[in-house]
C-alpha positions as CSV (number, residue, x, y, z in Angstrom):
1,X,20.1,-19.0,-23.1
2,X,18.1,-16.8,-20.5
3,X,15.7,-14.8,-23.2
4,X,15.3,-18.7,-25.1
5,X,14.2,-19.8,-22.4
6,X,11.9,-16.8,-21.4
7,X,10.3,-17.1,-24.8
8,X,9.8,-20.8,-24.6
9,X,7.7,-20.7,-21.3
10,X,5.3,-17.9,-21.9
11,X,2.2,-19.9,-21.1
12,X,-0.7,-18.8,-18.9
13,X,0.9,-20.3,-15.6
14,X,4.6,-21.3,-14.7
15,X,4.4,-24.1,-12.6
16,X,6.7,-24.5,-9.0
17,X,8.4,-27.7,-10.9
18,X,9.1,-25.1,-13.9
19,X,10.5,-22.7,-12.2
20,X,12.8,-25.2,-10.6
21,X,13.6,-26.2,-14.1
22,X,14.3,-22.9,-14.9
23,X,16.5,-22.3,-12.0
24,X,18.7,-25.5,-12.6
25,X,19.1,-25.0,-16.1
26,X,20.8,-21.3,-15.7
27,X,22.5,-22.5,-13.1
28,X,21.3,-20.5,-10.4
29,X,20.4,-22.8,-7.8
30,X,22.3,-20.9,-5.5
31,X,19.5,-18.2,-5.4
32,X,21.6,-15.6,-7.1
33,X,19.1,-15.5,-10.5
34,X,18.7,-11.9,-11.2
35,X,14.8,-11.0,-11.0
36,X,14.0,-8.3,-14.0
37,X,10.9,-5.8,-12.8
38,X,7.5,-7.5,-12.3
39,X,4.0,-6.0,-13.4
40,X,1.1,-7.7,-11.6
41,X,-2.7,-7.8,-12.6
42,X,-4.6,-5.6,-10.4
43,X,-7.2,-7.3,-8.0
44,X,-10.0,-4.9,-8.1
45,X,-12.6,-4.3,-4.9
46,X,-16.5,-3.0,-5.3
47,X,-17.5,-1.5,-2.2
48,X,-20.6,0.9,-1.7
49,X,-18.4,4.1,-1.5
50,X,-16.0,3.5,-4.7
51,X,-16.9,5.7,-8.2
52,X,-14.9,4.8,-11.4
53,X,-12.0,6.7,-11.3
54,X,-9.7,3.8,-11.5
55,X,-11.2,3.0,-14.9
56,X,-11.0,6.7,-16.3
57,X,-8.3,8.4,-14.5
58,X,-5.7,4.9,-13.4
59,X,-6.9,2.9,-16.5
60,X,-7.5,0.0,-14.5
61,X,-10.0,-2.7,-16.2
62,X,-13.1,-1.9,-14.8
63,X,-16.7,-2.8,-15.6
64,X,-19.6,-1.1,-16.3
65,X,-21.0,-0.8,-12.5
66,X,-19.7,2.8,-10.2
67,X,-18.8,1.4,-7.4
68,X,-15.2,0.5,-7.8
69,X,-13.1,1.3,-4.4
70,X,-9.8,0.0,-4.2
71,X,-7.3,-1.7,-6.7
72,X,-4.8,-3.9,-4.6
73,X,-1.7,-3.1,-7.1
74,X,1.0,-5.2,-4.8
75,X,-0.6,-8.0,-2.5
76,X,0.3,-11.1,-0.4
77,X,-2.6,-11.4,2.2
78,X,-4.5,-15.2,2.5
79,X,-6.3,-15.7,-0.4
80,X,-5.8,-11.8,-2.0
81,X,-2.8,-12.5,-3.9
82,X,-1.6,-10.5,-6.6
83,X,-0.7,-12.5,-10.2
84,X,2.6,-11.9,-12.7
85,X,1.0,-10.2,-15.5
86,X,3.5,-11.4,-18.1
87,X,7.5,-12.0,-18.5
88,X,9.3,-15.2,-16.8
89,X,7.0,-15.5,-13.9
90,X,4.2,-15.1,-16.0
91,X,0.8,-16.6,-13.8
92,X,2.4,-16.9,-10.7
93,X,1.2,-15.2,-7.5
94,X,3.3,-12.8,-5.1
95,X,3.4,-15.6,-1.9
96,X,5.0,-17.8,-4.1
97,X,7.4,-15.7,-5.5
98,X,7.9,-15.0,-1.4
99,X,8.2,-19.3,-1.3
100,X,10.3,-19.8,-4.2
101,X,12.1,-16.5,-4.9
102,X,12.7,-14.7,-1.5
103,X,16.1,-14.2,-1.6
104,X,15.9,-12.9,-5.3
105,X,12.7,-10.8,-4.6
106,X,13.7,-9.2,-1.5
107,X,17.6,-9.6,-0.7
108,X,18.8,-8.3,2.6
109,X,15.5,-9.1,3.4
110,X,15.0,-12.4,2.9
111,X,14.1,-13.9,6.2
112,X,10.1,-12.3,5.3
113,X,7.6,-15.2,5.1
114,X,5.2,-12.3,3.9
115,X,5.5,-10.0,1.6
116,X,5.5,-7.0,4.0
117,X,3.4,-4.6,1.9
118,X,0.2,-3.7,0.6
119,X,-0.3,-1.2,-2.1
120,X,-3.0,0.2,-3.7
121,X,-5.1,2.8,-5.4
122,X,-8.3,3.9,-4.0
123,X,-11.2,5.8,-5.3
124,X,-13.7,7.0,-2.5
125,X,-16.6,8.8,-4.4
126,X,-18.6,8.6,-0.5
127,X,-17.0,9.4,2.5
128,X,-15.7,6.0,4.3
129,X,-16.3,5.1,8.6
130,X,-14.2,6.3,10.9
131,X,-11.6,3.3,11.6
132,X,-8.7,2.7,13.6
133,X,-6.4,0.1,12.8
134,X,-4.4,-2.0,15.7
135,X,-0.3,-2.3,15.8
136,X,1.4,-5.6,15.6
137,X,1.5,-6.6,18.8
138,X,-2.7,-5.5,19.5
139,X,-3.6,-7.3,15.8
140,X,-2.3,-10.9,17.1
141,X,-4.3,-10.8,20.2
142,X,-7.2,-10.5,17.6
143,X,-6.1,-12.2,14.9
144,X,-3.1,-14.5,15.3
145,X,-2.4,-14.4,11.7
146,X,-2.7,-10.7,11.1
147,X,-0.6,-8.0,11.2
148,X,-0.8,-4.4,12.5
149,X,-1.4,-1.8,10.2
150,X,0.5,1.6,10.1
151,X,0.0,3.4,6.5
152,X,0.5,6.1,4.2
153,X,-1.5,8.4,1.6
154,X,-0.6,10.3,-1.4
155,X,-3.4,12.4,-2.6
156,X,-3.8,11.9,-6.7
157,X,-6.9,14.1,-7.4
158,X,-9.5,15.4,-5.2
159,X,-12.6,17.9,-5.1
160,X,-12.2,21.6,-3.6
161,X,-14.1,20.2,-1.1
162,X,-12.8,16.8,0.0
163,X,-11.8,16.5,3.3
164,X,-9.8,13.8,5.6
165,X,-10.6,13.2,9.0
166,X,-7.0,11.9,11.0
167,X,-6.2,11.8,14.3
168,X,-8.5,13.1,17.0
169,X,-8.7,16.9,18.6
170,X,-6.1,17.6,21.0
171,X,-7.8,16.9,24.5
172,X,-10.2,14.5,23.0
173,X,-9.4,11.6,25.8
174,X,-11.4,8.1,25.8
175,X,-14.1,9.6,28.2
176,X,-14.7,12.3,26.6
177,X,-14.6,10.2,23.0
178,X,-17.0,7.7,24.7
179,X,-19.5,10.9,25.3
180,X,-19.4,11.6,22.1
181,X,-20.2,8.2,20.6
182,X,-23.5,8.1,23.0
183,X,-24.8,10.9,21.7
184,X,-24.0,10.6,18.1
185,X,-21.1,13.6,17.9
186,X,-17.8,11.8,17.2
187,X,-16.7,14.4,14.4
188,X,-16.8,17.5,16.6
189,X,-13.7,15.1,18.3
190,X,-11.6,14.4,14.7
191,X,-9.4,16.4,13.4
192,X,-10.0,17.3,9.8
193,X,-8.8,19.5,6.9
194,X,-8.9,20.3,3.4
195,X,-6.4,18.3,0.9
196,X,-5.4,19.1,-2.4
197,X,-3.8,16.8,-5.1
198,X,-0.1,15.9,-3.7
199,X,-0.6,15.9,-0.4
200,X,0.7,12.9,1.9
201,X,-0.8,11.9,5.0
202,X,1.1,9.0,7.6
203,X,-1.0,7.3,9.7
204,X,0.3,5.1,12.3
205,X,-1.9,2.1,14.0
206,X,-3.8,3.6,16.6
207,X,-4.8,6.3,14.7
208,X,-8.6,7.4,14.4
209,X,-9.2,8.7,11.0
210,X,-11.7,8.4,7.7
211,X,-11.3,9.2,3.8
212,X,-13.6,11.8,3.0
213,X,-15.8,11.9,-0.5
214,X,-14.5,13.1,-3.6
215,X,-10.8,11.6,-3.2
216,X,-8.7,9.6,-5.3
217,X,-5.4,8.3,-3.3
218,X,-2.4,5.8,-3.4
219,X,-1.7,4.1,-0.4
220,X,0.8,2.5,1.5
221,X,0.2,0.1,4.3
222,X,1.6,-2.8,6.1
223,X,-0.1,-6.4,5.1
224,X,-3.4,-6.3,7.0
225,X,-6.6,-6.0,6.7
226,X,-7.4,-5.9,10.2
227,X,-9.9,-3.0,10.8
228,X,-12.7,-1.4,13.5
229,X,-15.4,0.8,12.1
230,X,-15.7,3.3,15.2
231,X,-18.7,5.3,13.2
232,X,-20.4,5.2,10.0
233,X,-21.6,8.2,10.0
234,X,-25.4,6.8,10.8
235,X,-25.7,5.1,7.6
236,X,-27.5,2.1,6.3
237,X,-26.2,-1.0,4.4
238,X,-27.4,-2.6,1.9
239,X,-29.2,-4.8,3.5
240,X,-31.4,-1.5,4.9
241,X,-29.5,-2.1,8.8
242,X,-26.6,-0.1,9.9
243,X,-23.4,-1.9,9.4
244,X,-21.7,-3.0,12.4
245,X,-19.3,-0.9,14.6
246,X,-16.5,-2.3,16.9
247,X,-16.4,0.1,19.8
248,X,-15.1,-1.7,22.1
249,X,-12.1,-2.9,19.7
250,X,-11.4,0.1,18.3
251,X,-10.7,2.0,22.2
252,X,-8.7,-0.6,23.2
253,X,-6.5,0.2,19.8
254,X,-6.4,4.0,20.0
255,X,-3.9,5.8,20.8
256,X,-5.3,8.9,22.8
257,X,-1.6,10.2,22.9
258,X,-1.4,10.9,19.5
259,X,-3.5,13.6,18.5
260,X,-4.1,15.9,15.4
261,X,-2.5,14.7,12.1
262,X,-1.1,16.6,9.9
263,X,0.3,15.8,6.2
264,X,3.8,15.6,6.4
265,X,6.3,18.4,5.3
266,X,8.4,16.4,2.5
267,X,12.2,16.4,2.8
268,X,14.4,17.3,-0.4
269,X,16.9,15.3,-1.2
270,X,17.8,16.4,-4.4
271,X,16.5,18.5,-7.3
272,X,13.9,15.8,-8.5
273,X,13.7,13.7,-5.2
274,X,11.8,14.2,-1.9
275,X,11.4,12.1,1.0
276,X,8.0,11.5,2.3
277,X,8.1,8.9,4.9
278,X,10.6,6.9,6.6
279,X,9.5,4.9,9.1
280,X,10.2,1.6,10.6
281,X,7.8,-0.2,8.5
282,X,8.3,1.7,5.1
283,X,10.1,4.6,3.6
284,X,8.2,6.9,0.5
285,X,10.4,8.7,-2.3
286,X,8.3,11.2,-4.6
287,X,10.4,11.4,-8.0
288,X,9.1,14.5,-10.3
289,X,11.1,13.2,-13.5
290,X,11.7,15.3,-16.6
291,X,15.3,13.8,-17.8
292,X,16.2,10.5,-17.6
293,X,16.4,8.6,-14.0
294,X,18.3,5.5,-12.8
295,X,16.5,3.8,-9.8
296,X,18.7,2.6,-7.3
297,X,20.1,-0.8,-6.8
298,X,21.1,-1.6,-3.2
299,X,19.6,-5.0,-2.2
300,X,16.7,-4.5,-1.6
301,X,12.8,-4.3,-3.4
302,X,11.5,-0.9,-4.6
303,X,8.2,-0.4,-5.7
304,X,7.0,2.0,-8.1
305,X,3.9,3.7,-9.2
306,X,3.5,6.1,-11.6
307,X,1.0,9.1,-9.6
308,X,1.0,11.1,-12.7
309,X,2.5,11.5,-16.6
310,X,3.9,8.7,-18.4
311,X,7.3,7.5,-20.2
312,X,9.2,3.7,-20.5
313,X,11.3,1.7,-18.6
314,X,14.2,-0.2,-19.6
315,X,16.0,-3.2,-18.0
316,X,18.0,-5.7,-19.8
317,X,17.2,-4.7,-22.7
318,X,13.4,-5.1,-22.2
319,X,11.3,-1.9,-22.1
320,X,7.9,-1.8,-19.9
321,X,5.5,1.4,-20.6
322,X,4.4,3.4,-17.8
323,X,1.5,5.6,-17.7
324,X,-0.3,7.2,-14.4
325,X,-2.1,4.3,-12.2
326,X,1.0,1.8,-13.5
327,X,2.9,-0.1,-10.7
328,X,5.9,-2.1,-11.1
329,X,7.5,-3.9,-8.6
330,X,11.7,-4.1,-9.0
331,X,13.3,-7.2,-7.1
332,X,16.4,-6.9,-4.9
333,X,17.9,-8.7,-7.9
334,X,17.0,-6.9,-10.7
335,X,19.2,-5.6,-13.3
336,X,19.7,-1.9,-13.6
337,X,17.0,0.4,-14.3
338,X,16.9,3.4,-16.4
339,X,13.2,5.8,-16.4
340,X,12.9,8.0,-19.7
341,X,9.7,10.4,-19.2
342,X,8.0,11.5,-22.2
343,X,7.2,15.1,-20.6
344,X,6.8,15.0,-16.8
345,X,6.6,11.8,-14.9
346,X,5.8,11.2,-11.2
347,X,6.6,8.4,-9.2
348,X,5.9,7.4,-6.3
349,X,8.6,4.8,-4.7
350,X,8.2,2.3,-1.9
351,X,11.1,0.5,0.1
352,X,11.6,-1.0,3.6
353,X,13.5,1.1,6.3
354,X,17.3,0.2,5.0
355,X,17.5,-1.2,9.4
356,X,15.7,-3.8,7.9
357,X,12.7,-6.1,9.2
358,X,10.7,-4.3,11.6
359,X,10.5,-5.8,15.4
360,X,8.1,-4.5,17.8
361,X,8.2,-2.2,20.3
362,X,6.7,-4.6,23.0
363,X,7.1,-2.3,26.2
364,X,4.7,0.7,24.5
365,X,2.8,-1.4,22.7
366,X,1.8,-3.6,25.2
367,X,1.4,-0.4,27.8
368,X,-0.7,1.5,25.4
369,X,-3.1,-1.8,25.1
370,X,-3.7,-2.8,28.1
371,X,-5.3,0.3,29.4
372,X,-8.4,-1.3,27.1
373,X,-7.7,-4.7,27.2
């Protein structure tokens, strides 16, 4: 009944009175319909500093022009909404899975309005501005409808002499930061270093930093888009005018406490399985798969994108091919999941903390901001 009626409704767009259909029919109006993996069309971004690496390297669909940045892979922000790229859900968008779906999509968690995550690839063939990004509590003073932004990077490729810039020099306080922006200095206060392919940098709110040129990353971030240009590096726009900074935003966002960041040391867990995050807002497991891998099934989403190699998977008897630059999302619902690699096969997989929906931590938060505000 379930795969005739999959077949039967594979039109351009699924409707909000079909899917109720479809619910009623299977008899799961209860909510308990199980929720097989979901592939999404990318949403793709041109901005000044992007090359084409996410055509020729991620085999995203990219036109002829070199200046494609970012590809939003997973995405429920306003009007950026990411789109079913086939199956039963087939044409309809991520928030209203979230309105429909929740408890399906995300399980444990399914008091989320929002889906809580944005993922993406980006390729920075420039270096980008120095930015800091706001926590939750900062955002909604400047945006009542945004959220902070903590997030992650995975390095997938980069040049022998890329660079990131994250976190400032230890001593570097807002006065002496402040000096520097006068007189046009602010790198001599970031802390910056070499990366290689593999390497994973975390970088809460509050944190000064910039992507340098020659890098392609995944990334990991809360839903936002909420950010303060501190320097650009006395560029021009387009327009022939420098772009504009947010100074006095972005010191009321920084934290000067932090200091230099590192990337992270990953944690083993097993033979094939490291642990590169786990924070409050999202955990990151690096798979290196050779042999056949079952993802896990414990209530809630799991994201996955393939960083490197390429192979199938399987789930209920339908097989989805995966190849580097592939992302998949796998509801809270879904039926079990078996990985088969065809040589080596990275992944890269995305979940929320298992304590479940963040809440903030007002008393720091609010301490830490109003020394600016």
């Amino acid at each position: 009944m379930r795969r005739c009626l999959t077949a039967n409704l594979q039109g351009p767009m699924i409707n909000e009175a079909q899917s109720l259909v479809i619910d009623w029919t299977l008899g799961f109006g209860n909510g308990d319909l199980p929720m097989t993996p979901l592939r999404f069309r990318p949403l793709l971004k041109r901005i000044r500093w992007g090359g084409t690496r996410l055509g020729s390297v991620l085999g995203k669909p990219i036109g002829s022009e070199s200046d494609y940045a970012e590809s939003w892979e997973l995405c429920d922000h306003g009007s950026d909404q990411s789109v079913v790229d086939g199956g039963l859900w087939n044409g309809l968008t991520l928030r209203q899975l979230m309105g429909q779906h929740v408890r399906e999509l995300c399980g444990t968690e399914r008091r989320l309005r929002q889906f809580p995550l944005l993922v993406k690839f980006l390729d920075a063939s420039d270096r980008l501005s120095v930015q800091v990004h706001p926590n939750d509590v900062q955002a909604r003073f400047f945006n009542p409808h945004e959220n902070g932004k903590t997030e992650a990077w995975v390095i997938l490729d980069a040049r022998p002499d890329s660079r990131l810039y994250a976190g400032l020099k230890r001593g570097v306080d807002a006065f002496r930061l402040q000096q520097h922006l006068s007189a046009g200095t602010v790198e001599e206060c970031l802390h910056s270093y070499p990366v290689r392919a593999g390497d994973c940098i975390f970088i809460p709110a509050g944190t000064v930093h910039a992507i340098g040129e020659g890098i392609l990353l995944a990334e990991v971030q809360q839903s936002s888009d909420l950010t303060f240009r501190l320097h650009d590096w006395d560029r021009l726009g387009a327009d022939g005018q420098p772009r504009p900074l947010h100074i006095e935003e972005s010191l009321a966002c920084i934290d000067f406490d932090r200091g230099p960041v590192d990337p992270v040391v990953p944690r083993r867990l097993n033979l094939v399985s490291e642990e590169l995050v786990a924070s409050e807002f999202f955990t990151l497991h690096r798979h290196t798969l050779r042999d056949s891998w079952h993802a896990a099934s414990d209530g809630r989403f799991h994201a996955l994108l393939v960083l490197g190699g390429c192979g199938n998977l399987t789930c209920d008897d339908t097989e989805h091919s995966l190849q580097t630059g592939s992302t998949l999302l796998l509801p809270a619902t879904c039926p079990p999941v078996i990985v088969e690699p065809r040589g080596e096969l990275i992944l890269l997989e995305v979940f929320l903390h298992p304590a479940g929906v963040r809440q903030p931590r007002l008393k720091r938060e609010l301490t830490c901001f109003s020394r600016w505000s």
